[in-house]
SEMI-100782 format. One record per atom (N, C-alpha, C): residue in three letters; residue number from 0; chain; atom name; x, y negated, z. Coordinates in nm, 4 decimals. Layout:
 code pos unit site        X        Y        Z
  ala NUM    A   CA        X        Y        Z
...
***
This chain:
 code pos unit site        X        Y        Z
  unk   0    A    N   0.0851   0.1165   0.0000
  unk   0    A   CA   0.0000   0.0000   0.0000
  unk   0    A    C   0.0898  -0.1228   0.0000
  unk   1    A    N   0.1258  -0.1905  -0.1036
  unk   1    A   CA   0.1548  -0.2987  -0.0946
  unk   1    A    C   0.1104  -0.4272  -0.0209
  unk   2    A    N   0.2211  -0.4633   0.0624
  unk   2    A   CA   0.1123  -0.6011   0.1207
  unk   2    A    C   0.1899  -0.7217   0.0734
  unk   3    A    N   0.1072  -0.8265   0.0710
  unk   3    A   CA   0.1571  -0.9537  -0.0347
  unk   3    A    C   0.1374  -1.0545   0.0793
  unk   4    A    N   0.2188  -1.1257   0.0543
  unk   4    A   CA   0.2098  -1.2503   0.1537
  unk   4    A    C   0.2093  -1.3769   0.0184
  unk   5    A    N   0.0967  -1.4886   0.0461
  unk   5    A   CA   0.0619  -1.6169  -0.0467
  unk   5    A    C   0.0845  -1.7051   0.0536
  unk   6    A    N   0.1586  -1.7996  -0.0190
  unk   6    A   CA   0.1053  -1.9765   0.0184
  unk   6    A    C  -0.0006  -2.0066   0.0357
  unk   7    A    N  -0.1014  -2.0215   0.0837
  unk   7    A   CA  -0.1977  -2.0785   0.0932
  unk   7    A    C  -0.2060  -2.2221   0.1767
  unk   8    A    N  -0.3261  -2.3293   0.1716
  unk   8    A   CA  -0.3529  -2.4378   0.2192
  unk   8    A    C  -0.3475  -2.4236   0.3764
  unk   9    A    N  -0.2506  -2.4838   0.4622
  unk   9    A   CA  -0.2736  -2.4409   0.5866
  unk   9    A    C  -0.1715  -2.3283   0.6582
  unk  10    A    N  -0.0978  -2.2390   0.5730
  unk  10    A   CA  -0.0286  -2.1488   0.6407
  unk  10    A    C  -0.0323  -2.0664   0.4599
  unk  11    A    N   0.0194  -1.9203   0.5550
  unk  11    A   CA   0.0091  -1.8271   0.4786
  unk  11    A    C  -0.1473  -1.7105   0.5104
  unk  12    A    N  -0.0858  -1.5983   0.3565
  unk  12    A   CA  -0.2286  -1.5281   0.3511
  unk  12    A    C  -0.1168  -1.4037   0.3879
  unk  13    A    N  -0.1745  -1.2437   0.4032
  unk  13    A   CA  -0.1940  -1.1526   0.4387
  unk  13    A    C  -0.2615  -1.0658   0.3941
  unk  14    A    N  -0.2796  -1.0308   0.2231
  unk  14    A   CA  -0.3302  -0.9488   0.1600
  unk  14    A    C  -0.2651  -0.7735   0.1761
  unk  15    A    N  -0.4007  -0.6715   0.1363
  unk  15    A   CA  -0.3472  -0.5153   0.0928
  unk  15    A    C  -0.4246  -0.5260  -0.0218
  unk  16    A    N  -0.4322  -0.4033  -0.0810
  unk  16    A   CA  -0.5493  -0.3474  -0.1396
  unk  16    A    C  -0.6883  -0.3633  -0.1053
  unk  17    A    N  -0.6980  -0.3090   0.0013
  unk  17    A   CA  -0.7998  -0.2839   0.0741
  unk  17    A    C  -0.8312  -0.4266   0.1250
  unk  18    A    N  -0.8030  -0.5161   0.1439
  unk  18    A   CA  -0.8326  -0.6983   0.1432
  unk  18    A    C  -0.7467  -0.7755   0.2323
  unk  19    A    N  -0.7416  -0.8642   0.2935
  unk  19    A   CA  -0.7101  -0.9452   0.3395
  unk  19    A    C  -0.7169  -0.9667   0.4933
  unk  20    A    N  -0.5743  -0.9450   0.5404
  unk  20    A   CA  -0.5525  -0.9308   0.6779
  unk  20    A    C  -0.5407  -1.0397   0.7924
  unk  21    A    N  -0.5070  -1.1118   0.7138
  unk  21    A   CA  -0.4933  -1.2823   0.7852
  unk  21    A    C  -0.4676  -1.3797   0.6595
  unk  22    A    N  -0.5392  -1.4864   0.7421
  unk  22    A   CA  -0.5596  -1.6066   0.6742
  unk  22    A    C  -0.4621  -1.7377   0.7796
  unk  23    A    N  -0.4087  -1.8414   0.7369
  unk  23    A   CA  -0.3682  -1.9248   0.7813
  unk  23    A    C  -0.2458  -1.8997   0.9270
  unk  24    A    N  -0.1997  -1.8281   0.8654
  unk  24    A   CA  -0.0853  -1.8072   0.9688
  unk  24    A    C   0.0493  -1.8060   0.9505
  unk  25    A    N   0.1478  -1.8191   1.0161
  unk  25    A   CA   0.2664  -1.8741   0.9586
  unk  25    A    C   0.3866  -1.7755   0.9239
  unk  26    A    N   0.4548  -1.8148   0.8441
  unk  26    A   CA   0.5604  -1.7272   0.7795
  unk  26    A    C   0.5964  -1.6305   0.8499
  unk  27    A    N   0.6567  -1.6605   0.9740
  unk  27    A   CA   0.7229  -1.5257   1.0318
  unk  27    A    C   0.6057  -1.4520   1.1208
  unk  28    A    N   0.5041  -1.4800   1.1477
  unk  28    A   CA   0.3622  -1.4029   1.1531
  unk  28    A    C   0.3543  -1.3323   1.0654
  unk  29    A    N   0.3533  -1.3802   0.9237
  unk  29    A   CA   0.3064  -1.2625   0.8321
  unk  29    A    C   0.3910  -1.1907   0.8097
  unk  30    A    N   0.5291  -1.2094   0.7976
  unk  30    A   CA   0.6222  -1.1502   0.7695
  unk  30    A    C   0.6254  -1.0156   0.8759
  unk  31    A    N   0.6172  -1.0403   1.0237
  unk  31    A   CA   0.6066  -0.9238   1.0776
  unk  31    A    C   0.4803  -0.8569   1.1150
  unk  32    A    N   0.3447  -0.9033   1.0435
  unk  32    A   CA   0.2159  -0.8058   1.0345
  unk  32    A    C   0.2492  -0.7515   0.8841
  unk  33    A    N   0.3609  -0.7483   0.7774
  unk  33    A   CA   0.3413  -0.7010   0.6756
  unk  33    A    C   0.4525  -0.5653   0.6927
  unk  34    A    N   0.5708  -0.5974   0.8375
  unk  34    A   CA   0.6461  -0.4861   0.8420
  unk  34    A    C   0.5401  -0.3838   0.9023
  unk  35    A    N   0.4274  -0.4677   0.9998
  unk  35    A   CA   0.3705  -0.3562   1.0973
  unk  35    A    C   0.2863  -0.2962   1.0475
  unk  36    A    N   0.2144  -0.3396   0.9383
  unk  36    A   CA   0.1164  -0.2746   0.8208
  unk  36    A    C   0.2137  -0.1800   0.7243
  unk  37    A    N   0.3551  -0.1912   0.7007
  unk  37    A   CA   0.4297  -0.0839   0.6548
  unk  37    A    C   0.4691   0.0239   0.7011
  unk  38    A    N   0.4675  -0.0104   0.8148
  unk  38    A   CA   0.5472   0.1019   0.9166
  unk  38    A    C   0.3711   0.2014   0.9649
  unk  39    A    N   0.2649   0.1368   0.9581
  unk  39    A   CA   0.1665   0.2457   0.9872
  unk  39    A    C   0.1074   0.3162   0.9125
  unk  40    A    N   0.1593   0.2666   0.7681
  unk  40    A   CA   0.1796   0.3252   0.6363
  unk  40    A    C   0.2320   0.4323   0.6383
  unk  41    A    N   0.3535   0.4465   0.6790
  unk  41    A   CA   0.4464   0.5499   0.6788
  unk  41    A    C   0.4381   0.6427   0.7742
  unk  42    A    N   0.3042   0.6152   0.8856
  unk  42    A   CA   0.3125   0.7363   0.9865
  unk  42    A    C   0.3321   0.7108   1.1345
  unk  43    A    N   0.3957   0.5300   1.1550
  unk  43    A   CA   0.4314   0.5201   1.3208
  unk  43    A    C   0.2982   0.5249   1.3619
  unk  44    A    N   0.2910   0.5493   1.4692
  unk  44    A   CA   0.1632   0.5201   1.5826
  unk  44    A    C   0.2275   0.4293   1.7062
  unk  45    A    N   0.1477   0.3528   1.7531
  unk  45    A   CA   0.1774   0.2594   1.8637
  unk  45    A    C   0.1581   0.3884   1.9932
  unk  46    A    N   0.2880   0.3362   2.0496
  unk  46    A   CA   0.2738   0.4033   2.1910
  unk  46    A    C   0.2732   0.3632   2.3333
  unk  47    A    N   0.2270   0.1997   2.2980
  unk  47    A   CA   0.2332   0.0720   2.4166
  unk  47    A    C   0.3426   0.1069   2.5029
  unk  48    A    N   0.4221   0.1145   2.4307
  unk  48    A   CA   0.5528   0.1123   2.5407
  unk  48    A    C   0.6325  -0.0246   2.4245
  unk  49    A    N   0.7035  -0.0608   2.5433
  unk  49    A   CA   0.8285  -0.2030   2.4620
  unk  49    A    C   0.8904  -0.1746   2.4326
  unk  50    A    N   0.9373  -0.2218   2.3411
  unk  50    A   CA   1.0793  -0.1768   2.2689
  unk  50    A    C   1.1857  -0.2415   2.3536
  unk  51    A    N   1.3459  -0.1929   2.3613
  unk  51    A   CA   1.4635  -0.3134   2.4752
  unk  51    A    C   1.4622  -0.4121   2.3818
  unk  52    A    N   1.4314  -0.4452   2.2671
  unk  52    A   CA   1.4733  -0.5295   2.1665
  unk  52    A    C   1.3836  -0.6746   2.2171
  unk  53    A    N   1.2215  -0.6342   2.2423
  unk  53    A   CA   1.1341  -0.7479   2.2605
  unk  53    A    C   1.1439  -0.7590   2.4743
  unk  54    A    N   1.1833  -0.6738   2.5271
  unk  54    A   CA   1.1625  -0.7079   2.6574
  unk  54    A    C   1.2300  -0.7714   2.7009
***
């Protein structure tokens, strides 16, 4: 599933196939809902645990 990130008025967009994930939000927002929409692509599942990277 390709996901596309647009310029849009206001921020950025957040497109798949399947439609449109966010509207008006900013670059590095979309940038990492388009890794996290890749990665559940491929099979991760969330396991509410933190990563050492974000704690």
């Amino acid at each position: 599933m390709p996901v596309t990130i647009r310029s849009i008025r206001g921020g950025y967009s957040v497109s798949t196939p399947n439609g449109v994930k966010a509207k008006k939000t900013t670059l590095a927002k979309a940038k990492r809902q388009r890794n996290l929409l890749n990665a559940v692509e491929h099979g991760w599942k969330p396991t509410h645990k933190r990563s050492i990277r974000t704690a």
